[in-house]
N, CA, C and O atoms as a Maestro MAE file, in Angstrom:
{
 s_m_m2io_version
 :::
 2.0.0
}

f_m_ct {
 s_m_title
 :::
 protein
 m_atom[236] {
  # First column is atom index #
  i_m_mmod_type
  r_m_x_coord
  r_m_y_coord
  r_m_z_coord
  i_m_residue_number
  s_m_chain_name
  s_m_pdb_residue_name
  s_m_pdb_atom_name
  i_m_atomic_number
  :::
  1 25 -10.398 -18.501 12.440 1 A "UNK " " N  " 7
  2 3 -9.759 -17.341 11.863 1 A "UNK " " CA " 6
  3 2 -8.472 -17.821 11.194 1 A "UNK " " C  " 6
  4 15 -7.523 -18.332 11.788 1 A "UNK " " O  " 8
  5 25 -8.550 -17.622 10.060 2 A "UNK " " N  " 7
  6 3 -7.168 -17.864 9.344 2 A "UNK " " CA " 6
  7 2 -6.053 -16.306 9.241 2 A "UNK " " C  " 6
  8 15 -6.579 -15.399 8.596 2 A "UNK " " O  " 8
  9 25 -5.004 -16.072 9.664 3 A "UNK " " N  " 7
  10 3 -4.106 -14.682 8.784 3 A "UNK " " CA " 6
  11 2 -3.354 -14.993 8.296 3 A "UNK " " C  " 6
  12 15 -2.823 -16.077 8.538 3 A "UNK " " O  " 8
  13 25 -2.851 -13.963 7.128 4 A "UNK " " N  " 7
  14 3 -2.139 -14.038 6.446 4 A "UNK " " CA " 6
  15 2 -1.395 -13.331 5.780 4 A "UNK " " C  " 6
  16 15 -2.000 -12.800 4.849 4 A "UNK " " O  " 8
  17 25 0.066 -12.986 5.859 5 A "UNK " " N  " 7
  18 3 0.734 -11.712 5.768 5 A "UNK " " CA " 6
  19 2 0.467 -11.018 3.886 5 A "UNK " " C  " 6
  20 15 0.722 -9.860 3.556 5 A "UNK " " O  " 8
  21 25 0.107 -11.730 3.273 6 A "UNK " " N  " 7
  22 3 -0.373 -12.096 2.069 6 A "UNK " " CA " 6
  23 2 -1.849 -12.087 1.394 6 A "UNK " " C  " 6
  24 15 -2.695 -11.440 2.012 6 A "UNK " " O  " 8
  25 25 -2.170 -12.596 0.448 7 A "UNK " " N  " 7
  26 3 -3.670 -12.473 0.051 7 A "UNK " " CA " 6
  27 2 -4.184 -13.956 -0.133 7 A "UNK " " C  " 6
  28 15 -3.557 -14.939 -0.526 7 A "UNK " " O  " 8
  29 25 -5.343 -13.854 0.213 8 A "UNK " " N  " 7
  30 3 -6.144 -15.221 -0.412 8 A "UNK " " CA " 6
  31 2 -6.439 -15.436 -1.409 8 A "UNK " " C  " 6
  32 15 -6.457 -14.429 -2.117 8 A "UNK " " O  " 8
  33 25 -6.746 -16.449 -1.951 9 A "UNK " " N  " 7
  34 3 -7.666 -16.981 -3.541 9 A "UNK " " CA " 6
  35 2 -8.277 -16.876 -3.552 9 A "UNK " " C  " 6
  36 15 -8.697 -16.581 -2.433 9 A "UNK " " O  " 8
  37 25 -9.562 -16.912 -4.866 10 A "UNK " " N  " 7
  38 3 -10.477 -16.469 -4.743 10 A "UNK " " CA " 6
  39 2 -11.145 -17.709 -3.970 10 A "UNK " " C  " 6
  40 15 -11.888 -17.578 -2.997 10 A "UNK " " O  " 8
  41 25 -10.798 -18.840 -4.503 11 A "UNK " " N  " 7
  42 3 -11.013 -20.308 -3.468 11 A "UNK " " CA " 6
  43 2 -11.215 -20.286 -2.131 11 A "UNK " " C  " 6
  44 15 -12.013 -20.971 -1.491 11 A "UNK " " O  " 8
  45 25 -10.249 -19.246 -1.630 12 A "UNK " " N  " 7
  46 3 -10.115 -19.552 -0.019 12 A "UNK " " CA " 6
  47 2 -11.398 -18.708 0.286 12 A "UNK " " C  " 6
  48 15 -12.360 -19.168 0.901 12 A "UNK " " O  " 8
  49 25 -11.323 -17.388 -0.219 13 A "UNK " " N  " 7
  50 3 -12.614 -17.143 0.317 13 A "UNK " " CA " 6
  51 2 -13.961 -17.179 0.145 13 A "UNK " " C  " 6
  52 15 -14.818 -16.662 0.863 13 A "UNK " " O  " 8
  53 25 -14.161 -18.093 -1.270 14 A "UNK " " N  " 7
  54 3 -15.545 -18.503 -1.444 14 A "UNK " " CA " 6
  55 2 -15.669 -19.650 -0.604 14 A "UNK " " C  " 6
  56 15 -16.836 -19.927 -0.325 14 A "UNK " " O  " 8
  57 25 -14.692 -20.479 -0.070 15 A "UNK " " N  " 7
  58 3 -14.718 -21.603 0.742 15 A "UNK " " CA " 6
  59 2 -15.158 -20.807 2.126 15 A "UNK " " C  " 6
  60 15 -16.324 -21.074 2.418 15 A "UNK " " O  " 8
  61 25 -14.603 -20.019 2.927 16 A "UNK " " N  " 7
  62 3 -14.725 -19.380 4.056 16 A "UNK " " CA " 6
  63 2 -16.390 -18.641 4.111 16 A "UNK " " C  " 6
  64 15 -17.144 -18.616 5.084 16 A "UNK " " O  " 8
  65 25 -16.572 -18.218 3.070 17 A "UNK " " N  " 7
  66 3 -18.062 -17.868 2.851 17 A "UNK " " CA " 6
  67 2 -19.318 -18.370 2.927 17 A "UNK " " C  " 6
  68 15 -20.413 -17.969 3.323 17 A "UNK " " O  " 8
  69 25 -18.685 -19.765 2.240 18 A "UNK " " N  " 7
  70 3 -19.580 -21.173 2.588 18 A "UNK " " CA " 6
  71 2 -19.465 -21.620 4.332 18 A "UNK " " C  " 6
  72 15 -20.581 -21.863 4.789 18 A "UNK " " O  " 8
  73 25 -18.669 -21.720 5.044 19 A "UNK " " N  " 7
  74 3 -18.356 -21.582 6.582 19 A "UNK " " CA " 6
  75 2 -18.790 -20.386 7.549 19 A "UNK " " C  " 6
  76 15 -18.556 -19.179 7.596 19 A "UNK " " O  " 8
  77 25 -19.594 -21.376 8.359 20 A "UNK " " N  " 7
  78 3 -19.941 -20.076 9.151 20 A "UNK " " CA " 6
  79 2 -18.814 -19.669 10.259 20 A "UNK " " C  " 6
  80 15 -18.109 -20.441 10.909 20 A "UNK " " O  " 8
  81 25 -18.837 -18.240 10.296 21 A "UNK " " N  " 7
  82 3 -18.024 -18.076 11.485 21 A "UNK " " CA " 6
  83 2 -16.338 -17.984 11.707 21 A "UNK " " C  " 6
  84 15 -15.632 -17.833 12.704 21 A "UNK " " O  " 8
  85 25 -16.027 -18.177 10.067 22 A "UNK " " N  " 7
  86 3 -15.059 -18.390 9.438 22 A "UNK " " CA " 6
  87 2 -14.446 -16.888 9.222 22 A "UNK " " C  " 6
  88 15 -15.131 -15.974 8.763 22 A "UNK " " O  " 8
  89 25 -13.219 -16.757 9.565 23 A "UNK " " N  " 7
  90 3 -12.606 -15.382 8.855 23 A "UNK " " CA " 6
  91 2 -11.873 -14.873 8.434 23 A "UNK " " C  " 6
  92 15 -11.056 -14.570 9.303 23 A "UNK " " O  " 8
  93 25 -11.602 -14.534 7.512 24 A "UNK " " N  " 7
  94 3 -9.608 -14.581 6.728 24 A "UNK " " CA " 6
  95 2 -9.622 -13.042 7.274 24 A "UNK " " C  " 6
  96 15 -10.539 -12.242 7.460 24 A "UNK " " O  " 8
  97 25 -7.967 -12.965 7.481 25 A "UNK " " N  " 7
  98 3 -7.518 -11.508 7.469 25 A "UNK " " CA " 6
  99 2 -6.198 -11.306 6.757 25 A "UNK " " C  " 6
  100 15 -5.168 -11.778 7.240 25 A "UNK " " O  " 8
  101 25 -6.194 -10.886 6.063 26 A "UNK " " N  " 7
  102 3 -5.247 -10.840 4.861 26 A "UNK " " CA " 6
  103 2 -4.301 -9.901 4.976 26 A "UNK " " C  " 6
  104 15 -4.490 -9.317 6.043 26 A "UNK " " O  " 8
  105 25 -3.372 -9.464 4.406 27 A "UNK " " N  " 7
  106 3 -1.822 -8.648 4.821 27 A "UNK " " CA " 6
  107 2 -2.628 -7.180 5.260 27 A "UNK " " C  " 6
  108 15 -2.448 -6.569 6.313 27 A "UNK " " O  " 8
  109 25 -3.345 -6.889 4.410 28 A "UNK " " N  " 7
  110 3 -3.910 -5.469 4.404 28 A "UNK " " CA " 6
  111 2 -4.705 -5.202 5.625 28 A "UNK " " C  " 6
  112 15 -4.624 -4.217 6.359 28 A "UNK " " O  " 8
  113 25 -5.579 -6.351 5.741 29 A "UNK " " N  " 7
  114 3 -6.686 -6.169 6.994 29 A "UNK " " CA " 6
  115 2 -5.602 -6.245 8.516 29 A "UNK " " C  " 6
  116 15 -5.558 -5.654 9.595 29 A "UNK " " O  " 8
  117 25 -4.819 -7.351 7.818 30 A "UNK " " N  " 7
  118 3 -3.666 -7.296 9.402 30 A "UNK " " CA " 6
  119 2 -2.930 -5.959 9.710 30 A "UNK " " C  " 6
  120 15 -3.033 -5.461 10.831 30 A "UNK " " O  " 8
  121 25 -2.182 -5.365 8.724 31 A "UNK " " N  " 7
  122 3 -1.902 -3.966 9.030 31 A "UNK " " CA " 6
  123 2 -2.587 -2.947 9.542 31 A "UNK " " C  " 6
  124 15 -2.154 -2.102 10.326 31 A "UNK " " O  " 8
  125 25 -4.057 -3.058 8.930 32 A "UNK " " N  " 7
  126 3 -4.779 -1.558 9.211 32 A "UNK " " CA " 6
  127 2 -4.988 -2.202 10.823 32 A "UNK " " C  " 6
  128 15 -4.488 -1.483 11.688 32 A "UNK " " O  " 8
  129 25 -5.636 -3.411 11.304 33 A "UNK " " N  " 7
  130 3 -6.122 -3.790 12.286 33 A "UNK " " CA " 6
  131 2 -4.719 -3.639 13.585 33 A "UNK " " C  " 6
  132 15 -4.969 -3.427 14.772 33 A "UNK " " O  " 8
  133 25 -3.546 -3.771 13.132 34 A "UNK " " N  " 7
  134 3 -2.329 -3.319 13.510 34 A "UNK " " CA " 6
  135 2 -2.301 -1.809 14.222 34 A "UNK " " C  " 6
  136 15 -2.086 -1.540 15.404 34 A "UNK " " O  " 8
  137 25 -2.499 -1.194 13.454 35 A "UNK " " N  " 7
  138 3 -2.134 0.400 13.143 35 A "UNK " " CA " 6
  139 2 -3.335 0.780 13.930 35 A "UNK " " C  " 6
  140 15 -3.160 1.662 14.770 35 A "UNK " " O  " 8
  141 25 -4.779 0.164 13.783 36 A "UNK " " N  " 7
  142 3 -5.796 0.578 14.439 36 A "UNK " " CA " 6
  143 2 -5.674 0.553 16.078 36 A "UNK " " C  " 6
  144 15 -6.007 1.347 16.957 36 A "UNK " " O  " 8
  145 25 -5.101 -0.610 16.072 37 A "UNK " " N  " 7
  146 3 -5.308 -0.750 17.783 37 A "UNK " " CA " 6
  147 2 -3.932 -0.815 18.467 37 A "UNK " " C  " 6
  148 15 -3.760 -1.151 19.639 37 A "UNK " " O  " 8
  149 25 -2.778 -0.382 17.422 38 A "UNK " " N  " 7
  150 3 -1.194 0.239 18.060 38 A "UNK " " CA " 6
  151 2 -0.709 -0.828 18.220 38 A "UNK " " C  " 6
  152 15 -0.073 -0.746 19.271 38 A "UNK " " O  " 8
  153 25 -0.566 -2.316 17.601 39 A "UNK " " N  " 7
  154 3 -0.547 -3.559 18.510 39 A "UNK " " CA " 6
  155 2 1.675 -3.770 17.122 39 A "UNK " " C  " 6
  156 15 1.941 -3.861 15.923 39 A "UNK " " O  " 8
  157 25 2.129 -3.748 17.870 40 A "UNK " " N  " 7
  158 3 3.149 -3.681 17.522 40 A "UNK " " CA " 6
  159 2 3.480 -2.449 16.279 40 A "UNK " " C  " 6
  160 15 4.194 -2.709 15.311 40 A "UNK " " O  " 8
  161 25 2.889 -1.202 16.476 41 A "UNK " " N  " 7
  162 3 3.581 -0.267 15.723 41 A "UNK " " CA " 6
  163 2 3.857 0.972 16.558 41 A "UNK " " C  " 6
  164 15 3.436 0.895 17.712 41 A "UNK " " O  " 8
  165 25 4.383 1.931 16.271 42 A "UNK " " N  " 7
  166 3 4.628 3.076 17.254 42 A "UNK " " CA " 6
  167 2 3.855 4.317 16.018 42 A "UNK " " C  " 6
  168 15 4.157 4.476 14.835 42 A "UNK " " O  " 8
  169 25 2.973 4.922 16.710 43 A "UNK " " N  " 7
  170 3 2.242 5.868 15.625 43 A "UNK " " CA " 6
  171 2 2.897 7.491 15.901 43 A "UNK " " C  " 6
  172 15 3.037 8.119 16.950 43 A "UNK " " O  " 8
  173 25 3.180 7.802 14.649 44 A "UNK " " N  " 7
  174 3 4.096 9.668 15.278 44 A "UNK " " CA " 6
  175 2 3.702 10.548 14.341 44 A "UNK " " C  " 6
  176 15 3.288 9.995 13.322 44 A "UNK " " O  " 8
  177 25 3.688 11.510 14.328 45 A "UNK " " N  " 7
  178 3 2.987 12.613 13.752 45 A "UNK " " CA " 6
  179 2 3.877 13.091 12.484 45 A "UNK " " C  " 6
  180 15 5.003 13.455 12.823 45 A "UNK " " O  " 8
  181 25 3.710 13.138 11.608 46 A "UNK " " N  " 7
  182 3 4.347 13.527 10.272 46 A "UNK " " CA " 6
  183 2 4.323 14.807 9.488 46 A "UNK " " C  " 6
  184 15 3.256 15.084 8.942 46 A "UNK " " O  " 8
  185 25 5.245 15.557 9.361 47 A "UNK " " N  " 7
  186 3 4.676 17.004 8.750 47 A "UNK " " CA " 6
  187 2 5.255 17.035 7.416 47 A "UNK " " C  " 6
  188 15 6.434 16.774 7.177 47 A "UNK " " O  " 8
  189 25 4.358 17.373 6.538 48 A "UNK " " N  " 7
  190 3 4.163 17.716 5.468 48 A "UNK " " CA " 6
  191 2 4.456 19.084 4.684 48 A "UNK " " C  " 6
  192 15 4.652 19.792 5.672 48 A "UNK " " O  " 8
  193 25 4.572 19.689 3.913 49 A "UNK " " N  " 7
  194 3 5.281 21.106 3.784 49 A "UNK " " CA " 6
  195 2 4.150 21.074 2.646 49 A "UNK " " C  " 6
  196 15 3.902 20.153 1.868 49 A "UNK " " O  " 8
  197 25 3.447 22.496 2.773 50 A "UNK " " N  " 7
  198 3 2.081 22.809 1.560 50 A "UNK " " CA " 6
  199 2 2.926 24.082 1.305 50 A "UNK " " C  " 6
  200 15 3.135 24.966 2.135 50 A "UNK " " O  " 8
  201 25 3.326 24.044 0.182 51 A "UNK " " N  " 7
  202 3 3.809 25.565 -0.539 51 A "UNK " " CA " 6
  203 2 2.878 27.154 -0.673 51 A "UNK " " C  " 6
  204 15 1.774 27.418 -1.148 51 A "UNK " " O  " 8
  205 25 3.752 27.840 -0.121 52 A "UNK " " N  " 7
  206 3 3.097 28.756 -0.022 52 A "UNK " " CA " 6
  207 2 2.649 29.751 -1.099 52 A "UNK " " C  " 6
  208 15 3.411 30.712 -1.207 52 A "UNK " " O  " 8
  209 25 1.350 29.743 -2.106 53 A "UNK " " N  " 7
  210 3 1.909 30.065 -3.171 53 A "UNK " " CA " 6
  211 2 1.512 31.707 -3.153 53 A "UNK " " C  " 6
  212 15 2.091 32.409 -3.981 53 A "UNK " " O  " 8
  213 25 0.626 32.289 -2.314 54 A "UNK " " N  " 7
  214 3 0.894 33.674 -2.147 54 A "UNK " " CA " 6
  215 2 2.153 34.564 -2.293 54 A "UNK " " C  " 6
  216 15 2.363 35.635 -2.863 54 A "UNK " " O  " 8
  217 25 2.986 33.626 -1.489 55 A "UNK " " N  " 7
  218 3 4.877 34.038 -1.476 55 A "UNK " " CA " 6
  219 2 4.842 34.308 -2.705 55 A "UNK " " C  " 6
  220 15 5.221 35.441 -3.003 55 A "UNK " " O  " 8
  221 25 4.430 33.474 -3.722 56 A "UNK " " N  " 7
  222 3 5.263 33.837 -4.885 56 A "UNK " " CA " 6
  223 2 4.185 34.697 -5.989 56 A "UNK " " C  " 6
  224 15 4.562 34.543 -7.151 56 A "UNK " " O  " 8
  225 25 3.049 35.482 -5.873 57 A "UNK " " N  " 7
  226 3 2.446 36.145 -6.730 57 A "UNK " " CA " 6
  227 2 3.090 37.253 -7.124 57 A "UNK " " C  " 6
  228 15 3.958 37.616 -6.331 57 A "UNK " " O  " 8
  229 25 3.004 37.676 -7.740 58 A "UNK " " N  " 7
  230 3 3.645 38.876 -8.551 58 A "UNK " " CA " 6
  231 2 2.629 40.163 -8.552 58 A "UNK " " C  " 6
  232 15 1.411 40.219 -8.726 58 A "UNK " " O  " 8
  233 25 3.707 41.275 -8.264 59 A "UNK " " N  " 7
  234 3 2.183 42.436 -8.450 59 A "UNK " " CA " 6
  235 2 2.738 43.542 -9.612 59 A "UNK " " C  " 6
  236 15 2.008 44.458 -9.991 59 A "UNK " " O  " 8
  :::
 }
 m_bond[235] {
  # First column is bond index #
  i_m_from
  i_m_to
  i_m_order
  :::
  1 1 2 1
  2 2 3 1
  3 3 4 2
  4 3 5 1
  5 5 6 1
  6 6 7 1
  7 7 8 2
  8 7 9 1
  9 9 10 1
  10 10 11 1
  11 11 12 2
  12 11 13 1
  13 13 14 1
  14 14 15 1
  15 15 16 2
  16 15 17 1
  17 17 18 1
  18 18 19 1
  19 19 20 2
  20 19 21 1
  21 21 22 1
  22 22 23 1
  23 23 24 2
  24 23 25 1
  25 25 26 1
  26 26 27 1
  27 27 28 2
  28 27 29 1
  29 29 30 1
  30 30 31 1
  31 31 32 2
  32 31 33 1
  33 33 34 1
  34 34 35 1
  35 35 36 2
  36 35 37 1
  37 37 38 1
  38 38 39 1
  39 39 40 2
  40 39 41 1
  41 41 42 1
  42 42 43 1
  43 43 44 2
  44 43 45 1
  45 45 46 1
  46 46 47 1
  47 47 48 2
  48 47 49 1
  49 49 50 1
  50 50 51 1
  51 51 52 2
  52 51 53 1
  53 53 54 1
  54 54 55 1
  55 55 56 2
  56 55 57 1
  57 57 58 1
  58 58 59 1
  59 59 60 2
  60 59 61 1
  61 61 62 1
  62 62 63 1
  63 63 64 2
  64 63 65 1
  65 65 66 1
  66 66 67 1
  67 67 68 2
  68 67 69 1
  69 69 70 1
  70 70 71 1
  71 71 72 2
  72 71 73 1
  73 73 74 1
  74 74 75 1
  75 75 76 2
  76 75 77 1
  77 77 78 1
  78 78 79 1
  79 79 80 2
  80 79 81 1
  81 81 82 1
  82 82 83 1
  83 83 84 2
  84 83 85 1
  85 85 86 1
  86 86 87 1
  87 87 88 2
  88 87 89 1
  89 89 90 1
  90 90 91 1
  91 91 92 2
  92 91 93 1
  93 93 94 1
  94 94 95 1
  95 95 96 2
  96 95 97 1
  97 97 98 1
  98 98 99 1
  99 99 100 2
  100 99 101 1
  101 101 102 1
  102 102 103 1
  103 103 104 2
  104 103 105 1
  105 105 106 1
  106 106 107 1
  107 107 108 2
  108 107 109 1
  109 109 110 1
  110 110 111 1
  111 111 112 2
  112 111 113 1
  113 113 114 1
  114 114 115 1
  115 115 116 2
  116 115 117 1
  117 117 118 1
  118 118 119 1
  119 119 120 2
  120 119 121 1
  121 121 122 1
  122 122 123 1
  123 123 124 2
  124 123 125 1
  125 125 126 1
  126 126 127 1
  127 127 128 2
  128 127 129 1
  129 129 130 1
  130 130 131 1
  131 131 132 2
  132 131 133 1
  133 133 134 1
  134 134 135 1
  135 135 136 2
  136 135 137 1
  137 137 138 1
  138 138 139 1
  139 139 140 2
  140 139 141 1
  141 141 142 1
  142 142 143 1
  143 143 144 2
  144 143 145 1
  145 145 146 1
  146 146 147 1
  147 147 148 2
  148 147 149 1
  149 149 150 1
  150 150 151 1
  151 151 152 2
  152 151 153 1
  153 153 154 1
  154 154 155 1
  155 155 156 2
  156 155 157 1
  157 157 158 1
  158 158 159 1
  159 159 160 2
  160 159 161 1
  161 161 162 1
  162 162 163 1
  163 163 164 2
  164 163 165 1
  165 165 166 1
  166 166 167 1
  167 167 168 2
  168 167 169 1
  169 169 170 1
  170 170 171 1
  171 171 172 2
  172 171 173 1
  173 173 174 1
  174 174 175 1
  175 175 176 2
  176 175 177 1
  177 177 178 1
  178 178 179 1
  179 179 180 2
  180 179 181 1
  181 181 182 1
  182 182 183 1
  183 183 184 2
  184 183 185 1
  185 185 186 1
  186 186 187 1
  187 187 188 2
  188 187 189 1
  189 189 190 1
  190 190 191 1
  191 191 192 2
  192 191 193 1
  193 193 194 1
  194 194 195 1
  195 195 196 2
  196 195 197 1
  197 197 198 1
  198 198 199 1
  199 199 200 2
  200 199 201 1
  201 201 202 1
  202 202 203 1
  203 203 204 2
  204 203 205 1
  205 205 206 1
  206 206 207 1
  207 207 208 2
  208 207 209 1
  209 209 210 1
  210 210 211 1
  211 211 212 2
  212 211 213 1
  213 213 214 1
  214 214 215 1
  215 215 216 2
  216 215 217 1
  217 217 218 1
  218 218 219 1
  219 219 220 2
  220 219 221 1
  221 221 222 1
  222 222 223 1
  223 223 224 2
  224 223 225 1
  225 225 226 1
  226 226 227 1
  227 227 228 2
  228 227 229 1
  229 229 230 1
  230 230 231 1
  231 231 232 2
  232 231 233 1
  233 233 234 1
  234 234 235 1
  235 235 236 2
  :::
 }
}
């Protein structure tokens, strides 16, 4: 397993492709895989505000 906070070449991973058993994880795959299994992040609930647009119809 290679990681990498960064991206690979296209080199690295046609090389890894040719290898069995071989596996890059790249900035993106490390984050989500991060976030997936809580492994150094703290996850919290976020609220969003959707406008109410009834409030503003006119009669």
């Amino acid at each position: 397993m290679f990681i990498t906070t960064s991206a690979f070449t296209a080199q690295a991973v046609e090389f890894a492709n040719s290898v069995e058993r071989l596996v890059l994880v790249d900035g993106k795959r490390l984050a989500d895989l991060m976030i997936d299994n809580e492994v150094g992040v703290t996850l919290r609930p976020v609220r969003v505000p959707k406008l109410d647009t009834d409030y503003f119809d006119e009669e």
